[in-house]
N, C-alpha and C positions, 0 to 999 in steps of 0.2 A: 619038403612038401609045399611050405610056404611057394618058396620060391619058383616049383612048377608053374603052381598057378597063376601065380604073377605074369612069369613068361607066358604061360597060355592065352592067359589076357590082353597082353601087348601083343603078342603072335592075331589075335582074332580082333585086335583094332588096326594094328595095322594093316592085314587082309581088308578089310572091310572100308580102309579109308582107299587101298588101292584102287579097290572094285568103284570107288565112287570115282577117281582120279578120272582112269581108266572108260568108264561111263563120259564126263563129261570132254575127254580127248576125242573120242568119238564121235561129239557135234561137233560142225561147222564152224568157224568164228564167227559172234555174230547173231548166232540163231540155235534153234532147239533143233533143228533136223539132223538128223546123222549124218556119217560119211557119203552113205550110198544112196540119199536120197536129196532129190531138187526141192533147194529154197523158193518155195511158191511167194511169200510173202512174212518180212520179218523184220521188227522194229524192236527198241526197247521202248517202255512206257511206266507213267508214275514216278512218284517219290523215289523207288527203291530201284528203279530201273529193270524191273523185273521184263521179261523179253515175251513178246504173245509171234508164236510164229506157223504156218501153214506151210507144211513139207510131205511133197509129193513124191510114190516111186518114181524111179527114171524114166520107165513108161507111164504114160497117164491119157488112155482113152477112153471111149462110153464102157468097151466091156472088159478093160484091163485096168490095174495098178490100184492105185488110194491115194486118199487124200486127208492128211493129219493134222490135227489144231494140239499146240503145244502151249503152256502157261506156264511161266516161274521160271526158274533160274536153271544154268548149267547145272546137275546135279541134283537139284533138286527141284523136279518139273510137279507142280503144282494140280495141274489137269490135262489130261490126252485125251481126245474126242476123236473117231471114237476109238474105243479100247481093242476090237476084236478090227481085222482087217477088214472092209467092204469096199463096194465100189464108192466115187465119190460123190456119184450122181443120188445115191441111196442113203447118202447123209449131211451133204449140203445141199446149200440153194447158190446158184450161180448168179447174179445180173452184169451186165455189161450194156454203157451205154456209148456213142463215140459218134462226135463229126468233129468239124475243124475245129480245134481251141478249147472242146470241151472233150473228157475222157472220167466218165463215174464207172467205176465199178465196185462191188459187192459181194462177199462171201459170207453167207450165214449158217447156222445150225440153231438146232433147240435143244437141252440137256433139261431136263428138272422140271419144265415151266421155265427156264431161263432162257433168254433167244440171246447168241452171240452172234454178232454182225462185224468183220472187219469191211474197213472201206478203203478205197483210195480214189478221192475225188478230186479233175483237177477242173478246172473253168478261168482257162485264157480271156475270155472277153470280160472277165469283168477287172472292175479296179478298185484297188488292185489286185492283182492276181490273187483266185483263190486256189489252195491247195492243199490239202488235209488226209492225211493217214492216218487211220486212228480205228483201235477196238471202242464197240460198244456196247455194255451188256444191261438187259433189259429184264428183270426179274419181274414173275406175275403180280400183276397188282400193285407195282412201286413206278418211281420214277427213273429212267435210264441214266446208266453212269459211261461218261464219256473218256476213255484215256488215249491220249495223245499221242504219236509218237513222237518221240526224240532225236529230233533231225530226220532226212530221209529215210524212210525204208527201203530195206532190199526189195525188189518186187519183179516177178517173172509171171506174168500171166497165160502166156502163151500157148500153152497144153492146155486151157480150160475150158475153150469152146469145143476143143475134140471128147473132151471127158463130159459135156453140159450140151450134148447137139439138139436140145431142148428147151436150151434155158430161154430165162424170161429176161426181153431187153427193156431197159427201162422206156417209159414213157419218155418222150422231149419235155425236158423243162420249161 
């Protein structure tokens, strides 16, 4: 009898460790998105190198597909925003700004009272070259914490003016 249970236990760890394996074979390298969905934007950041990544279905227009914010690691993703599928105009904020040398863009949400802003800002004319990818999360009432990314991020912006045919371009600096 002992020893069923034993086996049943190692049987229901090892299922359980597969289902995660299996889970995390399923993202991209690289990023929290799945097989069958576009790396929008994806870096690792922090001490722990934990990955913040934005993964679109294949399609991504105003009135099809989504758009996903991902936090934490292979396997164990920390927050998904949002949780139910929508469009992505109904739960981000787009900006895009662009002329020669300078390229700022911007993808926000609100969860909690908490606003997450990834960016990716680059400004050729200044010097030296500035260039910076990075989450930022701004909780009510405190002060913003800024994480980095870790070397280049992966970054596809391209579907996001057809999914944001609204969005707001930023002012000229």
């Amino acid at each position: 009898m002992l020893l069923s249970k034993v086996g049943c236990a190692l049987l229901f760890v090892l299922c359980v460790g597969l289902a995660a394996a299996s889970n995390v074979a399923q993202r991209q390298p690289g990023s929290l998105c799945e097989r069958g969905e576009k790396i929008v934007f994806s870096c690792a950041v922090g001490k722990q190198a934990k990955i913040v990544s934005l993964c679109s279905s294949k399609e991504l227009t105003k009135d099809r597909g989504y758009l996903k914010y991902r936090f934490g690691l292979p396997g164990k993703i920390e927050l998904e925003y949002p949780k139910e599928q929508k469009l992505a105009r109904e739960a981000f904020k787009y900006t895009h700004y662009f002329r020669y040398q300078v390229d700022y863009t911007t993808i926000s949400f609100t969860l909690d009272g908490h606003e997450y802003m990834v960016s990716d800002d680059f400004n050729g004319e200044e010097r030296p070259v500035h260039s910076a990818q990075e989450l930022t999360i701004t909780p009510p009432n405190k002060k913003d914490v800024t994480l980095k990314c870790h070397g280049r991020a992966k970054a596809q912006y391209g579907d996001l003016g057809d999914a944001f045919p609204d969005h707001k371009d930023f002012p000229e600096p």
